[in-house]
C-alpha positions as CSV (number, residue, x, y, z in Angstrom):
1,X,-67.7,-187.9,42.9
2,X,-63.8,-186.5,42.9
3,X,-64.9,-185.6,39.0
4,X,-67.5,-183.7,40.8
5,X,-65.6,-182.2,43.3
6,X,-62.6,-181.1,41.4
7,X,-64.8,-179.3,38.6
8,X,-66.3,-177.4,41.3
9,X,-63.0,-176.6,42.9
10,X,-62.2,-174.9,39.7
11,X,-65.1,-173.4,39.2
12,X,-65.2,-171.9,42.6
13,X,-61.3,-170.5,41.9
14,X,-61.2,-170.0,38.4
15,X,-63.4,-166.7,38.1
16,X,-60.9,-164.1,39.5
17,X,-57.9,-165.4,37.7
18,X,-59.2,-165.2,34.7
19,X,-60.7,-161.6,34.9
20,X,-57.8,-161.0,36.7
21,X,-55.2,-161.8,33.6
22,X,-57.4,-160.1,31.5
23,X,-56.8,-156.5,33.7
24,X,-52.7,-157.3,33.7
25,X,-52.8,-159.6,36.7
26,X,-50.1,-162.3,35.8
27,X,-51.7,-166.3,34.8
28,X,-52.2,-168.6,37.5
29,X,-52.4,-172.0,37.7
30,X,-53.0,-174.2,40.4
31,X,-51.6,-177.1,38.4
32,X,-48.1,-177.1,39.8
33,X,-46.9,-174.7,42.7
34,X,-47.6,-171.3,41.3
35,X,-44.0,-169.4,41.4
36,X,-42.5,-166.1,41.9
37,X,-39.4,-164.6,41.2
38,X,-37.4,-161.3,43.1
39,X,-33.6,-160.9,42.7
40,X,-31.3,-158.2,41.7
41,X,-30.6,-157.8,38.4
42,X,-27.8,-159.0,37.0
43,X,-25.8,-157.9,33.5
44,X,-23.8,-161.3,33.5
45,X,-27.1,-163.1,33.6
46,X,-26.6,-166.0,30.8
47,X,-29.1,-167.2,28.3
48,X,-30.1,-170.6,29.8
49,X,-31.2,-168.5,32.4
50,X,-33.9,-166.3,30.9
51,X,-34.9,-169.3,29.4
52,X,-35.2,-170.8,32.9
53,X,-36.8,-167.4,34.3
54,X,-39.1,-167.5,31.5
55,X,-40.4,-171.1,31.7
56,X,-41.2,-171.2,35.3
57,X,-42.0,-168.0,36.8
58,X,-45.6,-166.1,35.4
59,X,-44.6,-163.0,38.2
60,X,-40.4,-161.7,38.4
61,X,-38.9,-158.6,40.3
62,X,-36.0,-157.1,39.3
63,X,-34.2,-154.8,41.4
64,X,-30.7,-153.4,42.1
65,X,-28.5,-156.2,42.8
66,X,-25.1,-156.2,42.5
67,X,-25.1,-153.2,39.9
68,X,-24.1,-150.5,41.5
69,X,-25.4,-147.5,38.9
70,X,-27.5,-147.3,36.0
71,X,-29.9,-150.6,37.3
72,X,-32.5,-148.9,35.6
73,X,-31.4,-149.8,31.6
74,X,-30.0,-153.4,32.8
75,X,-33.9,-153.9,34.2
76,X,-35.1,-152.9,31.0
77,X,-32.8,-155.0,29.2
78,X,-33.9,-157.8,31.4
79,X,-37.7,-157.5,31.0
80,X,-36.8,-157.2,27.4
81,X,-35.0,-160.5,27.4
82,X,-37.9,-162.4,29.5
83,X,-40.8,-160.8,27.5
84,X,-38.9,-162.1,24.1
85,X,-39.1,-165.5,25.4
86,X,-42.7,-165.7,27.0
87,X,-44.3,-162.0,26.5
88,X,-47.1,-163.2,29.4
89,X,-45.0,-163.1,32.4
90,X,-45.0,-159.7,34.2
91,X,-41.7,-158.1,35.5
92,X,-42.0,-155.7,38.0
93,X,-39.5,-152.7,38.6
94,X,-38.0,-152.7,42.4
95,X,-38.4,-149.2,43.4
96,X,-38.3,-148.1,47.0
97,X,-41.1,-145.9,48.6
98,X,-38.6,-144.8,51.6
99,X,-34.9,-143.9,50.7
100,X,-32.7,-143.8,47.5
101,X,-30.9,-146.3,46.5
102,X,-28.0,-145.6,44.6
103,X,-27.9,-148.2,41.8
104,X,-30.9,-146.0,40.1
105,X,-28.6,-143.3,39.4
106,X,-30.7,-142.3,36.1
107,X,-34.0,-141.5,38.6
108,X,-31.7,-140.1,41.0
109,X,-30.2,-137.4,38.7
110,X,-34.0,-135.7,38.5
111,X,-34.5,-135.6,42.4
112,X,-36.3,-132.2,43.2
113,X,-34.8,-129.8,45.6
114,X,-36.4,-129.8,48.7
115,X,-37.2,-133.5,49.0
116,X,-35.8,-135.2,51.4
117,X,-36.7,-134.8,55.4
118,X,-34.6,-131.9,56.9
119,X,-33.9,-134.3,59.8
120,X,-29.7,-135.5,58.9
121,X,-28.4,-131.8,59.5
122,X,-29.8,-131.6,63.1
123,X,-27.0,-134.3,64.0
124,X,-23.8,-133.8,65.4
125,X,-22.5,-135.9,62.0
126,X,-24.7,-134.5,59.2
127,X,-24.4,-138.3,58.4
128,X,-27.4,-140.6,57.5
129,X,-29.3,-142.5,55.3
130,X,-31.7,-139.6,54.1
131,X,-35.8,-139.8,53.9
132,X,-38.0,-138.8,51.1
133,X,-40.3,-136.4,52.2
134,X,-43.4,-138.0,51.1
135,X,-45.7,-135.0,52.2
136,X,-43.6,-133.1,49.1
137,X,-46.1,-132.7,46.4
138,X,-42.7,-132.4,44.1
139,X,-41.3,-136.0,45.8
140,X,-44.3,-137.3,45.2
141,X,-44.5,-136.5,41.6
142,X,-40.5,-137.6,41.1
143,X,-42.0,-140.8,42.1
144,X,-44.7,-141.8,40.5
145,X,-43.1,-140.3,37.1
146,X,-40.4,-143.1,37.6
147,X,-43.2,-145.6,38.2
148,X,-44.7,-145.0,35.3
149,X,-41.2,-144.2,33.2
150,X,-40.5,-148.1,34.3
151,X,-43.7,-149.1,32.2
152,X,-43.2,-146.6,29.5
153,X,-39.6,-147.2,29.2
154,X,-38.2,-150.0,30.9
155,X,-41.0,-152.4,29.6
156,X,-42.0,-153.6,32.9
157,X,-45.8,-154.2,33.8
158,X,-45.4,-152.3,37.5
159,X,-43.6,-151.6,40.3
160,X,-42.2,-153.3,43.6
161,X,-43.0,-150.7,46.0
162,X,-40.5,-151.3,49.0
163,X,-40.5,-149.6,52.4
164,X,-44.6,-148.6,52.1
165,X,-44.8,-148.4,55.8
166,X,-45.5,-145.3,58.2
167,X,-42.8,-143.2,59.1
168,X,-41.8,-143.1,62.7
169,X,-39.1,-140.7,63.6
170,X,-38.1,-138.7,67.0
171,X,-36.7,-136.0,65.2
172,X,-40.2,-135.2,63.7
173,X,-43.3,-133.6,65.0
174,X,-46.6,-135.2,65.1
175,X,-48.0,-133.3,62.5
176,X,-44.9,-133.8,60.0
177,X,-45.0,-137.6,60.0
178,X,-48.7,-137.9,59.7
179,X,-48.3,-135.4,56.5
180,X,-45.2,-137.8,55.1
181,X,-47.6,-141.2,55.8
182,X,-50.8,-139.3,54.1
183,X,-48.4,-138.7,51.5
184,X,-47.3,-142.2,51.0
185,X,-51.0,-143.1,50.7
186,X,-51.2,-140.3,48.0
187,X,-48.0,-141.1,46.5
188,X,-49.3,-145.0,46.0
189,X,-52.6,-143.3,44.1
190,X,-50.9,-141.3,41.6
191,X,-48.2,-144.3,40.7
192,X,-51.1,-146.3,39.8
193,X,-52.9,-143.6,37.7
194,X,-49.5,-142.7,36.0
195,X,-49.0,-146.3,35.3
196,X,-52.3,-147.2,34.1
197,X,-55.0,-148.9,35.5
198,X,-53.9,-152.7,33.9
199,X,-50.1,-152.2,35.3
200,X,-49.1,-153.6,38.9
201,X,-48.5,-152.2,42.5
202,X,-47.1,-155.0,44.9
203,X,-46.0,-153.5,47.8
204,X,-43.3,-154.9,50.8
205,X,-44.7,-155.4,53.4
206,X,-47.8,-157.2,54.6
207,X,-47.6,-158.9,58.0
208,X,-50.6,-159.5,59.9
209,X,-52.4,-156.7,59.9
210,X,-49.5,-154.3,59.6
211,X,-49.5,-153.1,55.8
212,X,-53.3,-154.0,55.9
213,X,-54.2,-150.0,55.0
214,X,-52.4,-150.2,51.6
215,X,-54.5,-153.2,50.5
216,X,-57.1,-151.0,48.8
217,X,-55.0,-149.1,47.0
218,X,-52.8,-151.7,45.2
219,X,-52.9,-155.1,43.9
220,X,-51.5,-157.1,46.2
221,X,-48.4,-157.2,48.6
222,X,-45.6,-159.4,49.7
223,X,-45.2,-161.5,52.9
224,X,-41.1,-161.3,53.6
225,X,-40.7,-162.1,56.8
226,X,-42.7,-165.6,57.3
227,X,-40.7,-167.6,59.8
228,X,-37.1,-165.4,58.8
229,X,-35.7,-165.2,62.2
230,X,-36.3,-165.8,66.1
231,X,-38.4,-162.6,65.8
232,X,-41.3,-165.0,64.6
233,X,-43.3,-166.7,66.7
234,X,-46.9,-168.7,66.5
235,X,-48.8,-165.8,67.0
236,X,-46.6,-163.9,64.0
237,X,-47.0,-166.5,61.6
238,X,-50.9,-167.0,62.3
239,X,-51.6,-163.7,61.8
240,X,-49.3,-163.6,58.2
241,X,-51.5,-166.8,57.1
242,X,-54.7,-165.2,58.4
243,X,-53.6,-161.9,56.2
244,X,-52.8,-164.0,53.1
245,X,-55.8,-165.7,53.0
246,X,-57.9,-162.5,53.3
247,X,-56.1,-160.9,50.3
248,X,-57.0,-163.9,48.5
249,X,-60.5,-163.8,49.3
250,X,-60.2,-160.0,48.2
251,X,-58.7,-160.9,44.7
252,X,-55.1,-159.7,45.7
253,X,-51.9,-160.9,44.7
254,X,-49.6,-162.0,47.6
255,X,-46.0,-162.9,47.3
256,X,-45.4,-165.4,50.0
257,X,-41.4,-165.1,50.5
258,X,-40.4,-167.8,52.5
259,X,-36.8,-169.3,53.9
260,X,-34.6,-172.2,54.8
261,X,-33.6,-171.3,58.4
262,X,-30.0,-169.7,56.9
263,X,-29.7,-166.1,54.7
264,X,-27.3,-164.3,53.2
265,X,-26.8,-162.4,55.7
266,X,-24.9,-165.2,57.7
267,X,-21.6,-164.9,56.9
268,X,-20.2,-168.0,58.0
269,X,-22.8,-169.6,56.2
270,X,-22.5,-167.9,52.9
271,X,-19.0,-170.0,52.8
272,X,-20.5,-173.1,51.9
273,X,-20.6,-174.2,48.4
274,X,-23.5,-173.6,46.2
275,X,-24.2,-177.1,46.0
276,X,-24.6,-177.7,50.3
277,X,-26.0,-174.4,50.6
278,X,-29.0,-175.7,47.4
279,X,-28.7,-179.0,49.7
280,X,-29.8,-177.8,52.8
281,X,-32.8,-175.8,51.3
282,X,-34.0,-178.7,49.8
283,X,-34.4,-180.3,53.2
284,X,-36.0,-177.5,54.6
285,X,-38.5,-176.9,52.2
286,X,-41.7,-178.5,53.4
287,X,-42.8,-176.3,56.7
288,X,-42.8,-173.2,54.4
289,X,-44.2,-174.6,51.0
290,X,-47.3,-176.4,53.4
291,X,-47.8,-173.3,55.2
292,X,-48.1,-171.1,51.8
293,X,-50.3,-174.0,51.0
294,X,-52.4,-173.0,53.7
295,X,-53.5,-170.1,52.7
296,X,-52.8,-169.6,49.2
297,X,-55.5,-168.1,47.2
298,X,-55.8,-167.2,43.2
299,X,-52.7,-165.2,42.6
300,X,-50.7,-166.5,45.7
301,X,-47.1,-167.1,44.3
302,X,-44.2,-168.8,46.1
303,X,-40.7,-168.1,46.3
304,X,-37.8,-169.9,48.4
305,X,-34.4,-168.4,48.4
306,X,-32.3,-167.8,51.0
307,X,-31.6,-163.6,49.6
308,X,-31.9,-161.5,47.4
309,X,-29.1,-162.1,45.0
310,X,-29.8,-164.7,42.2
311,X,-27.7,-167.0,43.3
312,X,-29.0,-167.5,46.2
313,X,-31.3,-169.9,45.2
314,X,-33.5,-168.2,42.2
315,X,-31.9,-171.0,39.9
316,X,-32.4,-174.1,42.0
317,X,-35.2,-176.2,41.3
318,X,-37.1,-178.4,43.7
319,X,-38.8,-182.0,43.3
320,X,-42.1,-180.1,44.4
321,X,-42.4,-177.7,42.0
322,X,-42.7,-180.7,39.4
323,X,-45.5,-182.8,41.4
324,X,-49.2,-181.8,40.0
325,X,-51.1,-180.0,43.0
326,X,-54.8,-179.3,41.8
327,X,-57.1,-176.8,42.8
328,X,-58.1,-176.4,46.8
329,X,-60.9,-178.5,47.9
330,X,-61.5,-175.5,50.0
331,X,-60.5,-173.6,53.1
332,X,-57.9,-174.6,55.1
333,X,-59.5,-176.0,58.9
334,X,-57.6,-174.8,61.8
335,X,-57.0,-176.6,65.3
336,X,-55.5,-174.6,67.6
337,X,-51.8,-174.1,66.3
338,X,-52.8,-176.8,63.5
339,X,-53.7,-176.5,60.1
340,X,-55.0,-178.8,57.3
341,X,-56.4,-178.4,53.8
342,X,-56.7,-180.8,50.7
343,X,-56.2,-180.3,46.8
344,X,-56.7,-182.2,44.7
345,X,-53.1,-184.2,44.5
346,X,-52.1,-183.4,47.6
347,X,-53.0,-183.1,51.8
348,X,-50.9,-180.5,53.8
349,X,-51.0,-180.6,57.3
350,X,-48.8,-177.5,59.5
351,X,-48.4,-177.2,62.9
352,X,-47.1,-173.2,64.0
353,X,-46.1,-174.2,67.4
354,X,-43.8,-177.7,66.4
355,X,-42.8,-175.6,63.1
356,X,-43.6,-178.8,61.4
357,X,-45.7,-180.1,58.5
358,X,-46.0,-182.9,56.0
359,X,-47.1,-182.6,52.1
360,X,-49.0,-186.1,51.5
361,X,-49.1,-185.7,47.4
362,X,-51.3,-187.7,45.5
């Protein structure tokens, strides 16, 4: 009977991945707690550690790290240096859909006139973070050329598209910021037909059903934010499960970002050794891993760091990652705040409200 059960498990999942991989989705696997990867790049990256990148992760972002110009040759050299150790794993190219950042000096150099919102000179200061004008047809193809110069190029497999969320902005009329969030929606469309139709759009972020209307129009999105900060409650983290699982049952990817309750951002923190800091991670690990769990589909991929800077956790291992898992016996069944779903080498059980959980592996 579990001989029965597990082949139809696999059946029932195996489908999409495999059509999937074939189109330029990354492999999956549901033997071991399928992995993701998203750190800035680094030049001083050492060999062990491509080999580590390469071995464990089939899905990595690169973006701007600690360089602070020309990111876009050290992300080239990068996918380079993964894809000559295990030419299946994807790398994506980080590239914001918002404001510059000034690592990518390269794409920077060909910004056209004009596009940028007029809203920073109507200050007292002139001073700001400026806005690409998405409703720019000229912005727009700057863009999407860079998207598709990081596949042509930089031999990545897609793009990262950060800050793929509607405008709002009091300096702007009505009619302006719809035009500039119709053009992001545009802007998306001809990145993917630049790229190719087998390269990769994730876009940051998906929570709940904010991010939901950009579903259609790329492969798959990240969940950044799942239990980050006092900000999320029950209700958030429902509705971030409740999205995941609904991108899985629409054959997307979702990259489920999770954290131990400390970031980089912490200061104080950040102090600690390497070594308490990978210590106190490890102890925290099993309310998010059970609650990815939860609503993981076909090309769900975990990552738990606490930033965005390799060493903040992108090279720490857990005892998890090493225990088999199986394919899903099925859904996850929901009690209230409760949820519980078997594999087949392991029962998770999460409560939202207690912000507990327990991985029973088998």
């Amino acid at each position: 009977m579990k001989y029965k059960l597990t082949l139809f498990a696999a059946l029932l999942f195996a489908p999409i991945a495999s059509m999937r991989a074939a189109d330029g989705f990354p492999a999956f696997s549901w033997e071991h707690v399928p992995l993701y990867a998203h750190f800035g790049y680094d030049a001083n990256l050492r060999p062990e550690q491509y080999d580590f990148l390469a071995k464990h992760f089939t899905l990595i972002t690169f973006a701007a790290g600690r360089n602070r110009e020309g990111v876009e040759r050290g992300i080239a050299s990068g996918a380079s240096e993964i894809k000559k150790r295990n030419p299946a794993v994807k790398v994506l190219f980080y590239w914001a859909a918002d404001i510059p950042h000034d690592p990518f000096t390269e794409s920077l150099s060909t910004f056209p006139k004009g596009g940028y919102l007029d809203v920073l000179r109507r200050r007292p200061s002139g001073k700001g973070t400026p806005i690409f004008d998405r409703s720019c047809a000229d912005m727009r193809a700057w863009w999407s050329g860079i998207a598709a110069k990081a596949v042509r190029d930089y031999s990545c497999d897609g793009i990262f598209a950060d800050g793929t969320h509607p405008l709002v902005h009091r300096e702007l009329s009505k009619e302006k910021l719809d035009a500039v969030n119709a053009g992001l929606i545009t802007m998306l469309k001809e990145a993917h037909t630049k790229m190719g139709a087998d390269k990769l759009i994730i876009f940051n972020a998906l929570h709940g059903e904010e991010g939901a209307e950009y579903m259609a129009i790329t492969d798959g999105a990240m969940i950044d934010r799942f239990d980050r900060d006092e900000k999320q409650t029950k209700e958030t983290m429902a509705a971030d499960l409740e999205a995941m699982r609904k991108a899985a049952r629409d054959g997307k990817i979702i990259c489920f970002k999770a954290w131990p309750d400390f970031n980089m951002k912490d200061q104080e923190i950040m102090k600690k050794p390497h070594e308490e800091l990978a210590k106190l991670a490890r102890e925290q690990i099993t309310f998010p891993l059970a609650s990815f769990l939860i609503a993981a589909g076909s090309h769900s991929y975990f990552q738990y760091t606490w930033g965005w800077n390799g060493d903040c956790g992108t090279f720490d291992w857990y005892p998890e990652f090493d225990k088999p898992l199986g394919a899903p016996k099925g859904e996850a069944v929901r009690k209230g705040w409760t949820y519980q779903r078997e594999f087949e080498h392991a029962s998770v059980f999460v409560d939202l409200e207690t912000k507990s959980a327990t991985i029973d592996w088998k």
